[in-house]
N, C-alpha and C positions, 0 to 999 in steps of 0.2 A: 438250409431251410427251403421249405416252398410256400411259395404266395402264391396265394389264394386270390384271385380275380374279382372284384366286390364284395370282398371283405376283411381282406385286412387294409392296412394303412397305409401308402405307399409314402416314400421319405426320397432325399436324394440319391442317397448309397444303394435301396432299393433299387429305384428305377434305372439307374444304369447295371445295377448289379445283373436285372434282367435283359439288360438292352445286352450285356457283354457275354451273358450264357451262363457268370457265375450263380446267379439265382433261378431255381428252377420256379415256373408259375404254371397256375393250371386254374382250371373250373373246377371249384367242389360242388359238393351235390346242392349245398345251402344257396348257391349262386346259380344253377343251375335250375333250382325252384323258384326264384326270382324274377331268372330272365322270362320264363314261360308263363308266370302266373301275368307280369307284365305284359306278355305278347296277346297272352289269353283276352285281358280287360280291349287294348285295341282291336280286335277281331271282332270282339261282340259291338263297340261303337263301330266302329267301318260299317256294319250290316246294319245299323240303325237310321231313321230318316232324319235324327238330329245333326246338326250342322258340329262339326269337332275340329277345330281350325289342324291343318297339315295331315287329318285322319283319311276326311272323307270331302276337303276343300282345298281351294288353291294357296298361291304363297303367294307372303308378301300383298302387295295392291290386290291380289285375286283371293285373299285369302274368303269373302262373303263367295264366291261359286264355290256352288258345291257337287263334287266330282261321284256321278253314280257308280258300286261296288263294280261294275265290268272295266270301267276303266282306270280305276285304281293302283295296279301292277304298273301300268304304261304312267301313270302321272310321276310314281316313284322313279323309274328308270330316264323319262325326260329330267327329271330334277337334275339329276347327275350330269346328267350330256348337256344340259343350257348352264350349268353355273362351272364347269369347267375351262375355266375361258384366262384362267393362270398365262402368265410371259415372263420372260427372261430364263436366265440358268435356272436348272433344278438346284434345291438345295442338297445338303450332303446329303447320304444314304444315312447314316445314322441319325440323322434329325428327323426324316422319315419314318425310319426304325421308333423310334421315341414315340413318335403321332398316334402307331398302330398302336401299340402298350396303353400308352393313354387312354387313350378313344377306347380298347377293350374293357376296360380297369371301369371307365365311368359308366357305358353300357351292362354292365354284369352288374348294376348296382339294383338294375330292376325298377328302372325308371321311363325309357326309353320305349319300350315296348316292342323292341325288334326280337328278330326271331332267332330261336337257339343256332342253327344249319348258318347261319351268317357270322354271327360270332364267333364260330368254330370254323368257317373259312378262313377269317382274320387270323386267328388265329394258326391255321394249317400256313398262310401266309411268313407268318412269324420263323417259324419252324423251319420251312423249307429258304428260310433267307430271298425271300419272294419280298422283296422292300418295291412299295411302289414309286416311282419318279413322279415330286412333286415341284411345281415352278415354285420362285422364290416370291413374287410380285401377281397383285393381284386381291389380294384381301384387304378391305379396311378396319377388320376387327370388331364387325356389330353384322348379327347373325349369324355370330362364331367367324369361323375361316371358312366361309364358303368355297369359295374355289379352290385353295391347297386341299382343302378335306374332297371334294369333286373329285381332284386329280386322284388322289389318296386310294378312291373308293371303284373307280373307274373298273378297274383289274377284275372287279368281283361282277361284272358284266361282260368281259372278254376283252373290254376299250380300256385304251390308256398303254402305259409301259411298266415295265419292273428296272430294276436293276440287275445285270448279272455279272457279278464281278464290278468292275471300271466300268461295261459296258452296258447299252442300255437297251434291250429287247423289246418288242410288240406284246403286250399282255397275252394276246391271243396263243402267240405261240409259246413263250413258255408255259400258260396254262394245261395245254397240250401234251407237251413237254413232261408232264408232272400227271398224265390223266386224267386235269380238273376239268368239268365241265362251268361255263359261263353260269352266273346267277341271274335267277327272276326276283327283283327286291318286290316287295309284298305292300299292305300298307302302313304307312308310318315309317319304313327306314328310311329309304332317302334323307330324311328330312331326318332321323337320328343319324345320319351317318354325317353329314357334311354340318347341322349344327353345330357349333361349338368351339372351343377356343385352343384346340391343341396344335395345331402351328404355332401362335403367341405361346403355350403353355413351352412346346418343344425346345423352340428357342432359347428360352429363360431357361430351361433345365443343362442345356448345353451352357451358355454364357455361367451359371452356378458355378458348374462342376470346372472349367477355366480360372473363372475370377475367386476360388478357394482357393487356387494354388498360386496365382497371382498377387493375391491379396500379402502371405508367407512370404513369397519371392521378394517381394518389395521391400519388405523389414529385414531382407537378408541384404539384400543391394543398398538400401541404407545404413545397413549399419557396416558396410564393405568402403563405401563412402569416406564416411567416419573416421573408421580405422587407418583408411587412407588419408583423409585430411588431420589426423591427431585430434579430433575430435571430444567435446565433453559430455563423460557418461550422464551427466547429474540433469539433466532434463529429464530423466527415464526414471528417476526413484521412484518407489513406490508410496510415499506418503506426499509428493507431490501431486500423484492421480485420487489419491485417495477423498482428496479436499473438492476433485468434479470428476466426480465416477462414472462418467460414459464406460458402456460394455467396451466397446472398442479401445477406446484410451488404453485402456486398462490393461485389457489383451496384450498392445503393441508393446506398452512400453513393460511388460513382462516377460516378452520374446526380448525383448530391445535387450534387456539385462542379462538375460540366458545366451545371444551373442555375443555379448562380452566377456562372458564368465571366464575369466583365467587368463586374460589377454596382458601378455604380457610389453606389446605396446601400447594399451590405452596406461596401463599402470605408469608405462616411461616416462609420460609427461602432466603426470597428476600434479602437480606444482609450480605448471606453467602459468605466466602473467595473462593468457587468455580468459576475457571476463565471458565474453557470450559467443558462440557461434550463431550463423545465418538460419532463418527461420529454416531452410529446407533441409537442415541438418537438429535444431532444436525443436521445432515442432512435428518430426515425424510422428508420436503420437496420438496428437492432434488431427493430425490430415490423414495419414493412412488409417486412423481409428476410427474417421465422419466415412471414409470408404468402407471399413468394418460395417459398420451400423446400415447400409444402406443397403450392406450384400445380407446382413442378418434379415434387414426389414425383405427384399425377396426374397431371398429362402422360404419364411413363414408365408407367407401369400403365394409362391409356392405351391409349396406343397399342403394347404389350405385347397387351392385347383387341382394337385394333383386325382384329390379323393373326392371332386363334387363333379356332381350329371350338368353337364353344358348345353344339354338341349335343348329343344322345344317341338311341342308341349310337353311338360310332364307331365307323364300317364299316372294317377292317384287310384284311380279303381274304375269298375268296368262301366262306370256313368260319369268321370270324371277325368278332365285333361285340363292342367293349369297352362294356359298362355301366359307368359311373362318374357323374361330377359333374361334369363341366366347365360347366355351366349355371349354377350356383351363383354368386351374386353377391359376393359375402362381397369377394373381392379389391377392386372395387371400393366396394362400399358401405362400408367402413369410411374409404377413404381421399376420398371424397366427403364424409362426415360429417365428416374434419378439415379438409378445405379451406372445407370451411364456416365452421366455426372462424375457418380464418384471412378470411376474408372478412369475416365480422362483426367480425374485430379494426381491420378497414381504417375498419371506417363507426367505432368508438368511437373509437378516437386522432383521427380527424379530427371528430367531435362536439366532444373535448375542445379541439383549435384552433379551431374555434367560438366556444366558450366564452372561451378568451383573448382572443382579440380585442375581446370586447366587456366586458373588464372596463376598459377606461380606462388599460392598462399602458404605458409607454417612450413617449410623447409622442401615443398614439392616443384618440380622445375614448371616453367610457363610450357602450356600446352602438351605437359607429361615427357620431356623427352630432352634430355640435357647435349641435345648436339644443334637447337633451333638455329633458325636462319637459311642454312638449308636444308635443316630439316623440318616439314610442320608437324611430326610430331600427331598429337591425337585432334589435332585441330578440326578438321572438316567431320567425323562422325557425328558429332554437335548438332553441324545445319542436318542432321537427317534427326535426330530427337529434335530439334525445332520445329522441321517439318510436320513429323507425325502427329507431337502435339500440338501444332494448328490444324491440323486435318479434323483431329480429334474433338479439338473444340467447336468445327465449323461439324461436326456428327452431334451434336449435343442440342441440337433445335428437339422439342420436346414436341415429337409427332400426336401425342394422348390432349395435346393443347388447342388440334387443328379437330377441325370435321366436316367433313362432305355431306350431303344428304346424298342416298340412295334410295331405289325401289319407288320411283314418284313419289317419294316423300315419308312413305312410313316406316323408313327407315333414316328419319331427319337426324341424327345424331348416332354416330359410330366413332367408335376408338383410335381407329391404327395403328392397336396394338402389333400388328403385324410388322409392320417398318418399325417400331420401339424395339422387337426384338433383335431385329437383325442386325438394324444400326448400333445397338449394346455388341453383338459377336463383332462386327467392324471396330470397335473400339478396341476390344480386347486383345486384336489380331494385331495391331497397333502397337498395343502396348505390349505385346511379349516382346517387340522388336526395339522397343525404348528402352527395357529392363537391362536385353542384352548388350546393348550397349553400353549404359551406366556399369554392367558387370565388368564388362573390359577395361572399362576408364578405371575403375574402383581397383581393380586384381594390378593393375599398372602403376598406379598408385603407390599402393600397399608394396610394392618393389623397392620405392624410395626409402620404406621404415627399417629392411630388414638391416642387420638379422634380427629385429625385433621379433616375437611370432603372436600370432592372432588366437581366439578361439579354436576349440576345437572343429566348431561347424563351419567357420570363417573358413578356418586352413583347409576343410574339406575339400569345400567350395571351392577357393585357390587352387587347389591342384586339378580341381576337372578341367576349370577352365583352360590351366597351362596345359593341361591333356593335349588340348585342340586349339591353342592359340599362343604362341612364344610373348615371351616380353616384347616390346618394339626397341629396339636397338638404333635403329636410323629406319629411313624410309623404306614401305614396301604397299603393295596394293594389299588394301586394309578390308577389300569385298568377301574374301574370302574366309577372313577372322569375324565379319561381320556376321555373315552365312551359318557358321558355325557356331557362335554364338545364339543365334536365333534357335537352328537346332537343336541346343541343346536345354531353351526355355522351353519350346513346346513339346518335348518329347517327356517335359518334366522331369530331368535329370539332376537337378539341383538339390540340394540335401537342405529341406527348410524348416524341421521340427527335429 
C-alpha cells in the first residue's frame, strides 16, 4: 500500500509501518492542492495591514507587534534559533524519525499554511535517513513541543545536527553532503513547524508499539507462573467474565485459557484440596485486563493526534486564522500518565509471582533450588524485581497534574506532556527486565512438574529460554542469564499469540 500524506488515516501499524520502510508514503496531488491553496490564504494575509497573530506579529507576550512584510522571513528563522534551547541526551533516532512523519502527515492536511518546497525538504529528509537530533528535556507540552520540534526543524536552515549512523554530524555538513542547499522559512512556518505536539505524540507511539507486546508477554509469564506453581485454571472461565465484561478482562482471561489448552500438568492436579490461589496468580485478569484498557484508552487518543493539525493558528481562508490551542498537550499527557500506571502495575503483580515461587509452596523447593543452604538458589533476582518496581512506582507522579506558567504568563497552564511520555518509555524499559526475570523464576519452576508437559505455547516458550539459560543446578553468576533474558524480551522473541 501507499499512504497518502493528508489524507488518509494513519493508525499504529501505519506509522511505524512508514517509520520501518515497510509502507511506502508520498504527497498525492489532492494534498498537494491543500498544502498550496493553504500557503496561498497566508501570503495574501502577511501582505495585509491586518494584525494575524504568528502571520504578520510576534509570539507569545509579543504576539499585539506587528512585524512589517520585510521582516518576516527573519522573524520566522529567529523563531527557531531562540526556542531551540532543548538539554540533555538526544532521544532515539527513531522517535525523531516518528516526529518528522507526524509533523508531515498533520501539515499536508492543509491547515498550516506552509509552503510546498519545505514539506518536501522534510520529507527528502525522510528519504535520505537525514533524522535530526533532537534533546530529550526541554518542553513542558503547551505550545506544542517547542523546543524538541526547534531542534527537529533546525537542519532545514543549515543549524542543528542529523544523525549518521550511531554518529551525530553538523547539519551544515551533511546538507552539503547530499547537495541541499540551507532553507529561508517564509511567513507562518516557523511557527507551523515547532507548533505542536509530536514529541508527546512520538513517544506515546513508541511506548504503544512496546506496551502491545508487553501487555501478551505478561499473560505468558503468568500463566508460566501458574504452571509452575500448579495453579487453578478456574479464575479464567469464561462465564465468570461474562457477569463484568471489561474489554480487557475478557481478552486476558481468553488468552489465559488458550495457554493452558492441552496442559497436561494443569490437568495433574485438577482434584487437588487447593481452594483459592494468591490474588497475583487469581486476579491476573483483573490487573493485566485495567492495564489492557488503559493501553486501549491510548491507542485511541492516539491515534485520534495521529491525524489532527497541532498548530497555531489555523489558516481557514485567505481573511481568516483561528487562534486557539490545539497544541496543548493535556489530551494526551494525562492519559500517558495513566498508562503508566498501568504499566507499573504489570512489573508489581509479577514481582509478586516472583515472590511465590520462591517461597517453597505446592511441591516447589524454597527459593527454586533443592540443594539451599549453600546454595541460594533464585533468591537475590527478586531484590532486582523489588527494585525496579519501586523505581517504577516512584516514575508514576503524574507530570499532566503539575504546571508551570511560561511566556510571562500567557502561557499560564501547560501540560508536560513531554516528561508523561518519556517517563511511560522508562517504565516499560523496567518492566521488560521484570518480565525476564519472572520468565526465568517461571521456566525453573516448571522443571519441578516434569515430566508433566505444558501447553503448546508454554513448551514453546520453555525451550527458547533453555535456548540461553540452563536449569540452576547449584550456584553460578546469575548476570549473565539475567542479560539474556532481557534480550530476548526486547528483541520480542517470545512466542505470545
Amino acid at each position: 500500500m501507499t499512504f497518502r500524506y493528508g489524507i488518509d488515516r494513519l493508525d499504529l501499524d501505519t506509522v511505524n509501518g512508514i517509520a520501518d520502510g515497510s509502507i511506502k508514503a508520498e504527497l498525492c496531488q489532492e494534498a498537494l492542492d491543500k498544502i498550496n491553496a493553504s500557503r496561498s490564504n497566508v501570503e495574501v494575509m502577511a501582505a495585509s495591514d491586518k494584525a494575524v497573530y504568528g502571520i504578520n506579529t510576534g509570539f507569545g507576550p509579543l504576539c499585539d507587534t506587528q512585524i512589517s512584510p520585510e521582516e518576516t522571513n527573519l522573524l520566522q528563522k529567529n523563531l527557531l534559533i531562540t526556542h531551540a534551547v532543548g538539554v540533555g541526551e538526544p532521544i532515539a533516532k527513531p522517535i525523531s524519525k516518528l516526529m518528522l512523519i507526524t509533523k508531515v502527515h498533520a501539515l499536508s492536511q492543509g491547515f498550516s499554511g506552509i509552503r510546498l518546497e519545505t514539506v518536501e525538504r522534510m520529507l527528502k529528509f525522510i528519504e535520505l535517513d537525514l533524522i535530526p537530533v533532537v534533546p530529550e528535556q526541554g518542553s513542558v507540552g503547551a505550545s506544542g513541543d517547542l523546543a524538541p520540534l526547534s531542534h527537529l526543524f533546525l537542519p532545514l536552515l543549515g543549524e542543528g545536527e542529523f544523525w549518521q549512523g550511531d554518529k551525530i554530524v553538523p547539519a551544515a555538513e551533511a546538507l552539503k553532503e547530499h547537495g541541499l542547499e540551507p532553507m529561508e522559512l517564509h511567513a507562518k512556518e516557523g511557527l507551523a513547524l515547532i507548533n505542536g505536539t509530536q514529541f508527546i505524540l512520538s513517544h506515546a507511539i513508541t511506548a504503544l508499539t512496546k506496551m502491545r507486546y508487553l501487555l501478551d508477554l505478561a499473560d505468558v509469564a503468568g500463566a508460566m507462573s501458574i504452571e509452575g506453581m500448579q495453579g487453578s485454571q478456574s479464575p479464567f472461565r469464561e462465564e465468570l467474565h461474562q457477569i463484568r465484561a471489561f474489554a480487557g478482562n475478557l481478552e486476558v482471561a481468553k488468552r489465559m485459557r488458550r495457554l493452558f489448552k492441552d496442559s497436561q500438568n494443569m490437568a495433574d492436579h485438577e482434584e487437588c484440596d487447593r481452594v483459592q490461589d494468591p490474588y497475583s496468580l487469581r486476579c491476573i485478569p483483573q490487573v493485566h485486563g485495567a492495564s489492557r484498557n488503559a493501553y486501549n484508552h491510548l491507542k485511541e487518543l492516539a491515534e485520534i493526534e495521529m491525524n489532527s493539525v497541532t498548530d497555531n493558528p489555523i489558516v481557514i481562508s485567505s481573511e481568516e486564522a483561528i487562534s486557539g490551542g490545539s497544541f496543548h498537550g493535556q489530551p494526551l499527557a494525562m492519559v500517558l500518565d495513566y498508562a503508566s500506571i498501568a504499566a507499573a502495575e504489570l512489573g508489581n503483580i509479577s514481582d509478586r509471582r516472583c515472590y511465590l515461587l520462591l517461597e517453597g509452596l505446592h511441591g516447589l523447593p524454597r527459593l527454586l533450588t533443592t540443594s539451599g543452604g549453600l546454595n541460594s538458589g533464585m533468591m537475590i533476582p527478586q531484590y532486582t524485581t523489588a527494585a525496579l518496581v519501586t523505581e517504577n512506582k516512584s516514575l508514576c507522579f503524574p507530570p499532566s497534574a503539575d504546571s508551570v506558567p511560561t511566556s510571562m504568563g500567557q502561557e499560564d497552564h501547560v501540560s508536560m506532556g513531554s516528561i508523561s511520555g518519556r517517563k511511560l518509555n522508562q517504565i516499560l524499559g523496567n518492566l521488560e527486565k521484570i518480565f525476564a526475570i519472572e520468565l526465568m523464576y517461571a521456566a525453573q519452576a516448571i522443571e519441578f512438574r516434569r515430566p508433566n508437559t505444558c501447553s503448546d505455547l508454554i513448551e514453546e516458550n520453555f525451550a527458547l529460554i533453555r535456548s540461553k539459560v540452563a536449569k540452576l543446578e547449584e550456584d553460578r553468576l546469575l548476570k549473565p542469564d539475567i542479560d539474556h533474558m532481557v534480550a530476548l524480551v526486547k528483541s520480542q522473541a517470545f512466542t505470545v499469540n
